[in-house]
N, C-alpha and C positions, 0 to 999 in steps of 0.2 A: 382508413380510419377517419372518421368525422372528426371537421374541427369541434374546438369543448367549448369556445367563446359565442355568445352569439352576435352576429354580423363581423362572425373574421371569417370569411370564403377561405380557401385553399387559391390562394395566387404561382402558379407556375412550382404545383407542386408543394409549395410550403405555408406551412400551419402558422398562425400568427399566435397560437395559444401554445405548441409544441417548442416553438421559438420559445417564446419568453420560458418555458419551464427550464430550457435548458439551458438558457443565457442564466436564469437565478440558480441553478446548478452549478454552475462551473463558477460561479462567484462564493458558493458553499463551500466546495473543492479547492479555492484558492486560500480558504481560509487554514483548512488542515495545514498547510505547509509554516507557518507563523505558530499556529496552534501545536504539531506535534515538534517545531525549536523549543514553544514551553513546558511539553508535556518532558520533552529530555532534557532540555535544559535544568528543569528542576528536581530531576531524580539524580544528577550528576554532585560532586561535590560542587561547594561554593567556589574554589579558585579555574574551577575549567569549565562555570556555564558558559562566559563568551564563548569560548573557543568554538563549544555543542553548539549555541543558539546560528552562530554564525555559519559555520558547514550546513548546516538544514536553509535558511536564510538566502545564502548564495547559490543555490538552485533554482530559486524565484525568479531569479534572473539571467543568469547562464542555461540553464536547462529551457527557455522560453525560445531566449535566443534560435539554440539549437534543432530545438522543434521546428522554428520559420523557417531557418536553413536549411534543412534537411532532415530532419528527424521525422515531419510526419511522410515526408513523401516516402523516406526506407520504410516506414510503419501502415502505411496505407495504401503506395504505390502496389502495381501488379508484377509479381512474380512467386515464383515458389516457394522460396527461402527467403527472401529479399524483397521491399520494396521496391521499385525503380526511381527515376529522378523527376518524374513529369510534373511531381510538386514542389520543389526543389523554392524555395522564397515566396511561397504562398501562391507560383504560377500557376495555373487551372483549376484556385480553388475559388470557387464562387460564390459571391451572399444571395445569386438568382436563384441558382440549381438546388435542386433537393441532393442530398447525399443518399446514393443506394433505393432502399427501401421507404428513409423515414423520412416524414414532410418537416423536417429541418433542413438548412441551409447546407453547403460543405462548409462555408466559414464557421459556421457556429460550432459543428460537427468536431472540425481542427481545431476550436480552440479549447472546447471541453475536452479532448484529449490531450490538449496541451498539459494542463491542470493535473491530470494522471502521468503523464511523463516528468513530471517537476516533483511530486512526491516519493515514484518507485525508488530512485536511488538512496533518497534521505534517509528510505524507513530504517537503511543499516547502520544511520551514525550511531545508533543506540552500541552497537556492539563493537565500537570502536573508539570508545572514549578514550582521551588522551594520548592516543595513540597515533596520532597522523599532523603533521606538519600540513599547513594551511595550502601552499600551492601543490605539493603531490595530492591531496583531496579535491582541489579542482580539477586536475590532470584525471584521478579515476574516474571522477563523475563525468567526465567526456569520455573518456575510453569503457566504460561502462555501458555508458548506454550509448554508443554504440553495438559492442561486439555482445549485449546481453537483450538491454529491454526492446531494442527497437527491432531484433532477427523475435525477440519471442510477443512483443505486441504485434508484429508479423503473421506469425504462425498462428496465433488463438485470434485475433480480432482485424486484421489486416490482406484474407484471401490464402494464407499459406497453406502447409500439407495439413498441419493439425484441423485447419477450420476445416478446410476441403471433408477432411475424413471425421465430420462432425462431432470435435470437442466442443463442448460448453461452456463456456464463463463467462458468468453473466458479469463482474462488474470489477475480476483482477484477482483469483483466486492463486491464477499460475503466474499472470502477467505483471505484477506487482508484486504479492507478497510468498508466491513460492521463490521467483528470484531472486531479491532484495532477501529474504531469511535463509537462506543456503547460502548465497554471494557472504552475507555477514558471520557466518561459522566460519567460512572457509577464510575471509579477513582476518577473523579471532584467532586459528590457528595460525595462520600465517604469520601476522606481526607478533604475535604471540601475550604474554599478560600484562597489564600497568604494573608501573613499580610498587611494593609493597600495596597490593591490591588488598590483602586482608584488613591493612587496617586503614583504607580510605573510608573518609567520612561521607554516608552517602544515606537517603536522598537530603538535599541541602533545603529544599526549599519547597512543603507541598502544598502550600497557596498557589504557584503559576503552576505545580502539575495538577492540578486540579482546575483551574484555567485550561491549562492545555487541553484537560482531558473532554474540559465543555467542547471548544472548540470543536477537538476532534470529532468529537459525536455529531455537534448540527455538519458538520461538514461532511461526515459520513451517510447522512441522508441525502444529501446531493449528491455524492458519488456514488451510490448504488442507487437512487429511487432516479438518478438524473441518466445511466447507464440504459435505459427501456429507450430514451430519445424522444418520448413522448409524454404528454401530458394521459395516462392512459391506466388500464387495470395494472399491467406489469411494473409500473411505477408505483400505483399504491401498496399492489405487494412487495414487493422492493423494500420499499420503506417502513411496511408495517414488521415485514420479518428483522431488519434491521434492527429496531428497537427492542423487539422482541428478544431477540438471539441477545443484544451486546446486556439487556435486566440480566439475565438467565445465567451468563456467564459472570456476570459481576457478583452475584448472589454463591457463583459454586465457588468461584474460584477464594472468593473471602471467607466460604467457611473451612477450605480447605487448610488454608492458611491460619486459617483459628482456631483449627485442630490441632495442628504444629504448634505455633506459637503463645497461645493460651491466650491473645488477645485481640480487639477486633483492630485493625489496621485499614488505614486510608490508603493506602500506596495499594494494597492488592486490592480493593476497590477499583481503580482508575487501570490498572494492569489488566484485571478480569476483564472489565469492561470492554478494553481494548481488542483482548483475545476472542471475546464474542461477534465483534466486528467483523473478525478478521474471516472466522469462522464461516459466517452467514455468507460474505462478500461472493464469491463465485458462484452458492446456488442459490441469493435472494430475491430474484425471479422469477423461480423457477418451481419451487415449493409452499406448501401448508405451511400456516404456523405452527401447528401442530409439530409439523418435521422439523421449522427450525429452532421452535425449544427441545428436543428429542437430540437434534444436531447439536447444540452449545451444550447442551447438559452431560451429554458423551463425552464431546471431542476435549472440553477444558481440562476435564481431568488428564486426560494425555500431554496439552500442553503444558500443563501442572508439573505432570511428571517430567516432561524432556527439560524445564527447566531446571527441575530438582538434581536430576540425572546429569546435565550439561557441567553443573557445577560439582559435583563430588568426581567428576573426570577431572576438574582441573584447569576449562577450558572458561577464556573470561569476554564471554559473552556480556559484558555490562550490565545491558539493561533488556536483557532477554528476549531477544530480537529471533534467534531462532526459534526456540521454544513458541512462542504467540507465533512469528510471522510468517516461519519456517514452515511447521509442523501444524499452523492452523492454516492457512492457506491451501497446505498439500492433502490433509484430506480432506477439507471443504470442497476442492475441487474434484475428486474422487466419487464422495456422498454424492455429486450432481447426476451420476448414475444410478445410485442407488434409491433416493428418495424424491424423485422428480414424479412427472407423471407418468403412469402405467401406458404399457405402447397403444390402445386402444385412442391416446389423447392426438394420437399423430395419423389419423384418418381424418378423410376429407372433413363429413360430418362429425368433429373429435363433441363429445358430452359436453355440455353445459359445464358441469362440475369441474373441466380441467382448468388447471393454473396456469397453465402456459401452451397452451394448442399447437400443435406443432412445431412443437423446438424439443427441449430436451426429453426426455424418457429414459423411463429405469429400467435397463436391461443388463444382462451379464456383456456385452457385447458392448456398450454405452458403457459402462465400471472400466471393463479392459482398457479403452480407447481414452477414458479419463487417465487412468493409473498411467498409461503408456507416456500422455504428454506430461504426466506430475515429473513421473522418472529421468525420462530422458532432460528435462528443464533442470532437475534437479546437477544433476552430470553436466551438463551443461554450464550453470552458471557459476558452480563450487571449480569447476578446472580454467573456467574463464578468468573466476576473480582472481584466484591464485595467480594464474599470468600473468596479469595486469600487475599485479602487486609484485611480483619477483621483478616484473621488469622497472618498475619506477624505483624498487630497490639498488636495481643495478647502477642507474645509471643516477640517482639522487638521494639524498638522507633523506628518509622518509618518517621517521619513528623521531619523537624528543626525545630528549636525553632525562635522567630519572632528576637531575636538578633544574633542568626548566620544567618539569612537571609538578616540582612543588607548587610555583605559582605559573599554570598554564597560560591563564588568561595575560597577565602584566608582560610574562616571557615573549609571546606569539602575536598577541594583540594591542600590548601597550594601554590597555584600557583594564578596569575594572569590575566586577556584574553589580557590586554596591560601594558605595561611597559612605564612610563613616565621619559624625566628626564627636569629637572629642569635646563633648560641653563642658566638663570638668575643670578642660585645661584652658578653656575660654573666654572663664568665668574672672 
């Protein structure tokens, strides 16, 4: 691939124009994790945003950690199943060397997948409100991602069996939000519902979800348009389709909900939106726009309905983290079978016309090998989380009790999400 700058040569392999895309990438992506604390922060009631803002918050930091210590080396190292340790404190990874393929650096490489490893676990605080005591939620988010995201950013993005036997995801369909949306069902049944959950006051505040939701969005084009590693056509599809997919779903999923309710609402605006994102994320380089308004226009109604569905079961998925993340993730990543390029794109000389030239293709053969890694991740990560969670039950109180969850935040945190004063009495 040519450099895009002129007078930036290719130095030992790496792109001075690819660099910088992806260095202002992973700075996008850093931003989601601040952004989607205010996106739940503000659908939560008012006495338990710290609590939310704060579990999302402390992954910025612990989950960084984690990565330089070992996380990317299990997630990128070489083995089957498993990373190995040769990256083990950021040893062999280079700001000389190109990584792989692409004329980016390995440092730059690691640190943008930092940025993704710092978000996959957060996406489930949504469906765990008020439900987790402050140090067991740090405890899961390390025993998480170990025993979930880093064996399954392994498998799809890191040399394992699934890449081996050519799954596709282009930017965290399985790798992010089919784990993190199944991990958080099986959370939801596990600790089971908030206290008098019907008659919490919710969402408390949609001025920061509507913040959050900006965030989310610019930072979601650095996540998927910054996923191609280059400054290049797969980036700009990348990111056109992203836009595209999260209009499309924000327009279904609001009239859906305006069917129902008889009025237009903010909150399923920023929800839909979200659910389009989520949608597109695994085949957004890989497809037409054409296929990814076809994709969001489809699939929203589904996760429309699994949210509708989730809650006439019973189960208190909060802030509907399966439904969007769950259920839009896992057949986003499915579709990259289906409406990719026709196999003619995966010949030497692939058409002009193809989106993606030798990468993904729609074949029944490509659907199976998608659907195989949705399934098995999906089993995967709903019996992991469960574990995880019985055992920190076991051996610590994990769950508040229904009277510190009156006032969450003051109970847990000793702080407040607003400060009142009383002009009245001041006067």
């Amino acid at each position: 691939m040519a450099d895009l700058v002129p007078g930036t040569a290719l130095r030992d392999g790496i792109s001075q124009a690819d660099t910088f895309f992806v260095l202002y990438s992973t700075m996008q992506v850093m931003f989601m994790t601040p952004g989607l604390a205010l996106f739940y922060g503000g659908l939560v009631r008012e006495k338990a945003a710290i609590d939310m803002m704060s579990q999302n918050m402390v992954a910025l930091g612990l989950m960084s950690l984690m990565w330089y210590a070992f996380g990317f080396s299990l997630s990128f190292g070489r083995g089957p199943w498993l990373g190995n340790l040769d990256y083990c404190l950021f040893n062999n990874v280079k700001k000389h060397h190109a990584w792989g393929n692409y004329h980016v650096s390995e440092l730059a490489f690691a640190i943008f997948q930092m940025k993704c490893a710092i978000l996959a676990p957060i996406l489930a605080t949504g469906a765990l409100a008020d439900r987790m005591y402050f140090k067991p939620w740090c405890i899961f988010l390390i025993l998480w991602s170990l025993l979930v995201y880093y064996p399954w950013c392994h498998q799809i993005w890191g040399g394992g069996f699934f890449q081996e036997h050519g799954v596709w995801d282009f930017a965290g369909g399985v790798v992010l939000h089919t784990t993190a949306g199944w991990s958080a069902l099986s959370a939801a049944v596990v600790l089971g519902s908030r206290p008098n959950v019907e008659n919490l006051p919710q969402p408390h505040n949609m001025s920061i979800v509507m913040v959050g939701t900006a965030l989310l969005y610019f930072g979601w084009m650095g996540f998927n348009g910054g996923s191609a590693m280059a400054m290049n056509e797969s980036a700009i599809t990348a990111v056109t389709n992203t836009c595209i997919a999260g209009s499309t779903a924000m327009c279904v999923w609001s009239i859906l909900d305006w069917s129902i309710t008889k009025k237009p609402k903010l909150t399923p605006m920023c929800i839909g939106a979200v659910a389009g994102l989520v949608i597109i994320t695994p085949m957004s380089g890989y497809v037409t726009t054409h296929s990814a308004v076809l994709a969001s226009a489809v699939v929203t109604p589904v996760c429309f309905g699994a949210v509708m569905r989730l809650t006439k079961a019973g189960v208190d998925d909060a802030l509907d983290v399966w439904g969007v993340h769950g259920v839009g993730g896992a057949i986003g990543t499915i579709l990259v079978g289906v409406l990719s390029d026709p196999p003619e794109c995966l010949n030497k000389k692939a058409p002009d016309w193809c989106v993606a030239p030798h990468q993904a293709s729609a074949s029944v053969s490509q659907t199976m090998w998608q659907m195989a890694a949705v399934v098995v991740c999906i089993v995967w990560s709903t019996v992991m989380t469960a574990l995880i969670l019985k055992l920190l039950m076991l051996v610590m109180r994990v769950k508040p009790s229904q009277k510190e969850c009156e006032n969450l935040d003051m109970e847990l945190h000793g702080e407040a999400c607003y400060q009142f004063v009383d002009f009245a009495q001041g006067a």
